[in-house]
N, C-alpha and C positions, 0 to 999 in steps of 0.2 A: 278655644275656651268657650265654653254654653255660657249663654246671656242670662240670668234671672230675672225670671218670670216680673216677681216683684220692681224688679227694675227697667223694665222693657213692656211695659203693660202699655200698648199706643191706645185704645180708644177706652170707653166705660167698661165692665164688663156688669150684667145681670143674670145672676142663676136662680132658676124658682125649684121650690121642691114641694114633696108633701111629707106631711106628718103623721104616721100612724101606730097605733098602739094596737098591741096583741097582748091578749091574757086574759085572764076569769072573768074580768068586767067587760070584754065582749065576746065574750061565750066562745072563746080562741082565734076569734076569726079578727083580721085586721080592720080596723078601724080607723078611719084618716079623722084628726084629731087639729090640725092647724097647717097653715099654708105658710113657705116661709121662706122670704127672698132677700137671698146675699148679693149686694151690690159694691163695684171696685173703684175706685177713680183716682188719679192724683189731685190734688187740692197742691196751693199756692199760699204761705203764712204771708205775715205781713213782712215778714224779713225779705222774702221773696224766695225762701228754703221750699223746695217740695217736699210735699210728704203723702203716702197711700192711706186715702179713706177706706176705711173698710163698715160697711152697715148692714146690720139683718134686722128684718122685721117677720114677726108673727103673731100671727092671728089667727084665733077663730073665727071667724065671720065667714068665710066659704062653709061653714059648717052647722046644720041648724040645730043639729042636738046639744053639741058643745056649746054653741052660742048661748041655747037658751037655760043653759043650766051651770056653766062655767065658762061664761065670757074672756077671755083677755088677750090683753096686747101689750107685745114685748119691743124695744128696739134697743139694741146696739149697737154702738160708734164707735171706733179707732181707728185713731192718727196714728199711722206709724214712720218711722225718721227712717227709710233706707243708708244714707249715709253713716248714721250714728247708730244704726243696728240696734234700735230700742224704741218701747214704743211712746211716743209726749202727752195721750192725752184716753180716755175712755169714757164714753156716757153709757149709764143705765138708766133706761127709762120701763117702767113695769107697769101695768094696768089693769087691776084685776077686783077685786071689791076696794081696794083703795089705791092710790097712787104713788110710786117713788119713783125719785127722780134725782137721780145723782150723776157729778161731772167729776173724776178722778185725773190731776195735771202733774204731768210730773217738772219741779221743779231742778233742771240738770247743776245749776250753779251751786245750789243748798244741798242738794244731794237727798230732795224731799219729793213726799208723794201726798200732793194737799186734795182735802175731798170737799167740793161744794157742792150743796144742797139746793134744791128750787124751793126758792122762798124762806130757806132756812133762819132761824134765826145767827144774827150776824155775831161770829167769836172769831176776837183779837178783830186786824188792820190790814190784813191780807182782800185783794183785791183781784174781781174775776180776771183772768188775763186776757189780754188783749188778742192774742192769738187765736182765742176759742170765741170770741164775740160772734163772729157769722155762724157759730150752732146756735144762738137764743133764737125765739121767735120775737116780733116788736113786743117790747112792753115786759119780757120775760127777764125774772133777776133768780142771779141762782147768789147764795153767800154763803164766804167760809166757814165749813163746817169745823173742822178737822186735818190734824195728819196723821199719815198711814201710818200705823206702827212699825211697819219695818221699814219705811222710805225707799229710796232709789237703789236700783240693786244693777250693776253691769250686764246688759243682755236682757234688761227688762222688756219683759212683753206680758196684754194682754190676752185672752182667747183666742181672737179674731185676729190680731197680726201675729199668733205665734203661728197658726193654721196656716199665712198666708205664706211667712218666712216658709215653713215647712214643704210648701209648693214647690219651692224652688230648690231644694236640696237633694242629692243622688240620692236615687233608689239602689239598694242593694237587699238581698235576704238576709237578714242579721246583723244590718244595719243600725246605730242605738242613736237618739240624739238627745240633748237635757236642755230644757230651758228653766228659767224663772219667770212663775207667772203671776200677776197680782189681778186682785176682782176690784183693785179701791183698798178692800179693808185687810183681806189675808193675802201672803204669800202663798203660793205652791209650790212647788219640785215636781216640774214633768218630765215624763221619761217617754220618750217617744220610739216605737220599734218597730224595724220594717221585717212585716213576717215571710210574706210571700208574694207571688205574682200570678194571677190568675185572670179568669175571665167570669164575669155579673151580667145578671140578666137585668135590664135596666126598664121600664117602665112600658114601653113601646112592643117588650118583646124580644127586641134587638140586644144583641150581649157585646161589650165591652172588656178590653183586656183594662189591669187595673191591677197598683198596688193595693195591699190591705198593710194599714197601719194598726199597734196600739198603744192609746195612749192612758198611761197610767200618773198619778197623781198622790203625793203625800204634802198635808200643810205645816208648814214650819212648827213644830214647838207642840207637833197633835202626834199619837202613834197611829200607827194602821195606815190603810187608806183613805183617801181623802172624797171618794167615790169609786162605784166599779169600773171595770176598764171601760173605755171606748173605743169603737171601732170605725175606720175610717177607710174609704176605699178614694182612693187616687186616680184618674184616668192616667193609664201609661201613653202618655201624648207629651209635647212640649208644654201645656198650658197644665198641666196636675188640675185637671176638672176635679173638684170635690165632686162624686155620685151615689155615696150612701155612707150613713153615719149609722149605727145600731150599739145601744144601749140596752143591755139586758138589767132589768130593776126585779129584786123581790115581787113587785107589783104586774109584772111583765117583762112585753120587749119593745121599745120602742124605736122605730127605723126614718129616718129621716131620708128620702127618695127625692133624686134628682128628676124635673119635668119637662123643663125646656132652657135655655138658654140665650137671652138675648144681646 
């Protein structure tokens, strides 16, 4: 029986990538556009429950055009509960001409998905949980904002630990998988599908055999899509290396390229 990744992860993992955009606004030629690094860990609740950190940050600041004409900076966080196959917790933080900053907790006992705000003003008696305290910085207060309109949902997962679960699951060609994904505020219905198995030429040169995934996306109670598809390549290894993510936009293509590895 194969061990999951997700459950078998012994030391940190950090992956850096680049960010680059192709289309009209750079005369078709690729453009690296933001730097952007997925880091793994298990982390320890107070209960003394593990659960897998998952964080990405990006930035422009490796980049002086972007910088000086549209600065920002992105981070994501999720907790994800291996045991309980769901994910307990999500930060978004966004930095761009102004600031958001929201902490999404899922309540398991209420069967609620409660959203606090930084520095929000405080609605109802609901209190940050104790769980998430080692994400504030000193002095940082985040208060209830809100809950989710569609609350807690079996098999909930964020982005970041639906990707991770995803690592760990067989690759086949024609393979379909479905989860439930929440951002905080909407539901999704992803639909995950394994197309083929090939080989990527990866940054150095050097090429890589490697699932391609797509993941398509509908929000609850919306018709259509919920965006165009994404495209995910997989290292064919034990460890499912994420090493290219491409997004084709009306505006472009956007490819998210693996660097290095630490």
């Amino acid at each position: 029986m194969r061990v999951l990744w997700v459950l078998s992860l012994a030391r940190a993992e950090s992956l850096h990538y680049e960010a680059s955009y192709k289309g009209p606004f750079s005369a078709g030629k690729h453009l690296p556009i933001a730097a952007v690094q997925l880091d793994s860990e298990y982390k320890a609740l107070p209960s003394g429950e593990k659960v897998l950190q998952t964080t990405m940050h990006v930035t422009s600041k490796p980049y002086d055009f972007v910088e000086e004409h549209f600065p920002f900076r992105v981070r994501y966080r999720s907790l994800y509960a291996p045991g309980r196959k769901h994910m307990l917790a999500v930060e978004k933080y966004e930095k761009t001409s102004r600031i958001k900053h929201e902490i999404s907790w899922v309540d398991v006992e209420q069967h609620q998905l409660l959203r606090f705000r930084h520095k929000g003003k405080s609605v109802g008696q609901r209190l940050f949980p104790v769980s998430l305290q080692n994400w504030l910085e000193p002095g940082e207060r985040f208060e209830f904002h809100k809950y989710s309109r569609h609350g807690f949902r079996k098999g909930l997962q964020d982005w970041l630990s639906m990707l991770q679960v995803v690592r760990t699951l067989s690759m086949e060609t024609g393979r379909v998988y479905r989860f439930p994904v929440t951002d905080g505020k909407h539901l999704y219905h992803y639909t995950v599908k394994v197309q083929k198995q090939h080989s990527i030429e990866m940054m150095d040169g050097s090429r890589r055999k490697a699932w391609k995934l797509r993941f398509d996306a509908v929000e609850e109670g919306e018709p259509g899509p919920a965006h165009r598809p994404l495209y995910v390549w997989l290292a064919d290894d034990a460890q499912r290396t994420p090493l290219l993510f491409e997004n084709r936009h009306p505006l472009g293509r956007f490819l998210v390229r693996l660097s290095t590895v630490q």
